[in-house]
Each structure stands twice: as structure tokens, then as C-alpha cells.
C-alpha positions as CSV (number, residue, x, y, z in Angstrom):
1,X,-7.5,-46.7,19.8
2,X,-8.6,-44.8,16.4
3,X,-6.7,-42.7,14.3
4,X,-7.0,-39.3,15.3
5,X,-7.4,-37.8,11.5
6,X,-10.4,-39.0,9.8
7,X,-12.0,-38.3,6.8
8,X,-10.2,-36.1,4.3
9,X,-8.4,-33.3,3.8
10,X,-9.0,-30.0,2.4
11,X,-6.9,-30.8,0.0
12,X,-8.2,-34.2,-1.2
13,X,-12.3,-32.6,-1.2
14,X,-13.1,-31.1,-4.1
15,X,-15.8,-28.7,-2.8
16,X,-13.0,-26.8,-1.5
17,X,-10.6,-26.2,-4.0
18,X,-10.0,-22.1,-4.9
19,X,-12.7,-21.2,-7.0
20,X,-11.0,-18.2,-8.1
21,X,-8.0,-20.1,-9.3
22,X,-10.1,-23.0,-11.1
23,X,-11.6,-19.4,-12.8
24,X,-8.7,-18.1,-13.4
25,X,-7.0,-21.0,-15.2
26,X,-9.8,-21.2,-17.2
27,X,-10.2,-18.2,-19.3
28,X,-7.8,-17.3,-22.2
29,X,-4.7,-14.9,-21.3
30,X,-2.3,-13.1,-23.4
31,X,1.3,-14.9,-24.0
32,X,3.1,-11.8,-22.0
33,X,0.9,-13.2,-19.0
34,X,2.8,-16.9,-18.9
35,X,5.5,-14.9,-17.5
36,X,6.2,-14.1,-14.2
37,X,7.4,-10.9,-12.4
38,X,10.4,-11.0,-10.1
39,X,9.4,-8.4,-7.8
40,X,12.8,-8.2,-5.8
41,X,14.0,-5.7,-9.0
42,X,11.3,-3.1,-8.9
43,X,11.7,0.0,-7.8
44,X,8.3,0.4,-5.8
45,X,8.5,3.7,-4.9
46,X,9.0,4.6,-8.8
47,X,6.2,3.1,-9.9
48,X,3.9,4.3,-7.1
49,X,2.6,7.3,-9.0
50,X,1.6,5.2,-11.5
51,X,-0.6,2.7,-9.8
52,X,-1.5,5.9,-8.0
53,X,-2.7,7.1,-11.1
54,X,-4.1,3.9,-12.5
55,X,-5.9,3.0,-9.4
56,X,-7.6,6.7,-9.7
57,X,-8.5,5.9,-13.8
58,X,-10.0,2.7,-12.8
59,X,-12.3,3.5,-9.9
60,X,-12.9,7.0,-11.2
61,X,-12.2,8.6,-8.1
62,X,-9.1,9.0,-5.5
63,X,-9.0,6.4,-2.6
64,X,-6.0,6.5,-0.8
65,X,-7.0,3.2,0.9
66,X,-6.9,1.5,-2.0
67,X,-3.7,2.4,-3.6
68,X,-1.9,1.7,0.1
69,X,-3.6,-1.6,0.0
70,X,-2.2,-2.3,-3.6
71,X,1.4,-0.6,-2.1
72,X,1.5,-2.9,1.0
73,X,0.8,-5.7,-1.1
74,X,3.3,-5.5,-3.3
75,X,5.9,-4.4,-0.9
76,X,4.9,-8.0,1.7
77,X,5.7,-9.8,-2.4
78,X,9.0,-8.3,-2.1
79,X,10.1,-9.1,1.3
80,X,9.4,-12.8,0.9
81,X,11.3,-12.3,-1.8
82,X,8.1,-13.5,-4.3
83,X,7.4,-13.3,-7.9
84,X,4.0,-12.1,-9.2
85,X,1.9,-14.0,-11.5
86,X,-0.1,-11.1,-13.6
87,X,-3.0,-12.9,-13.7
């Protein structure tokens, strides 16, 4: 009888590595970004009007949707007790 995996994995091709991280890696980041961000000792409901706010500056208009997105995000980081790489 054959082996029932063949080939390789998705792991082992490199046609499907994360072209977002391999773009990532490759561009040039501030120092402060090396570090990471334990998100179990933020208080997200403090910094909520800010990202609110932020959110608002960037896509120069108020979309609740996205802000919840980011919210939801952050607060699924700090269940699985995650830290955040700010890059």
C-alpha cells in the first residue's frame, strides 16, 4: 500500500508562504516596533475613544463597523491571552 501523504506540505512549498509577512519583514521599522505588546494589561475600554477617534482621522469619516472590528480584535488578543506585534 502507498503512503497516504504525498507531495509536500504547505509549509515546505514556497508558493505559499504569507506574502504579507515576507512584506512585512522586509521593510525598515522603527526600534519601538521590535517590541511587543502584552495585551492582557490594557484597559480596552479606556483606550476605545481613542481608536474611536483615530479610526475616524484616518478614514475621514465615522464607521462604526470598523472601529467594532478593530474592538473585537483586540479584545479575541486578550482572551487568548496574546501579545501584539505593532507591525
Amino acid at each position: 500500500l502507498g503512503s497516504f501523504f504525498k507531495g509536500t506540505s504547505v509549509d515546505q512549498n514556497s508558493k505559499f508562504e504569507d506574502k504579507d509577512k515576507k512584506i512585512i519583514n522586509s521593510m525598515k521599522w522603527p526600534d519601538i516596533f521590535n517590541k511587543k505588546v502584552d495585551i492582557s494589561k490594557i484597559k480596552l475600554e479606556s483606550i476605545k475613544p481613542w481608536i474611536d477617534n483615530r479610526i475616524t482621522e484616518l478614514i475621514e469619516m465615522e464607521d462604526e463597523l470598523v472601529t467594532n472590528l478593530a474592538m473585537s480584535y483586540l479584545e479575541e488578543q486578550q482572551e487568548h491571552g496574546k501579545t501584539l506585534c505593532p507591525k
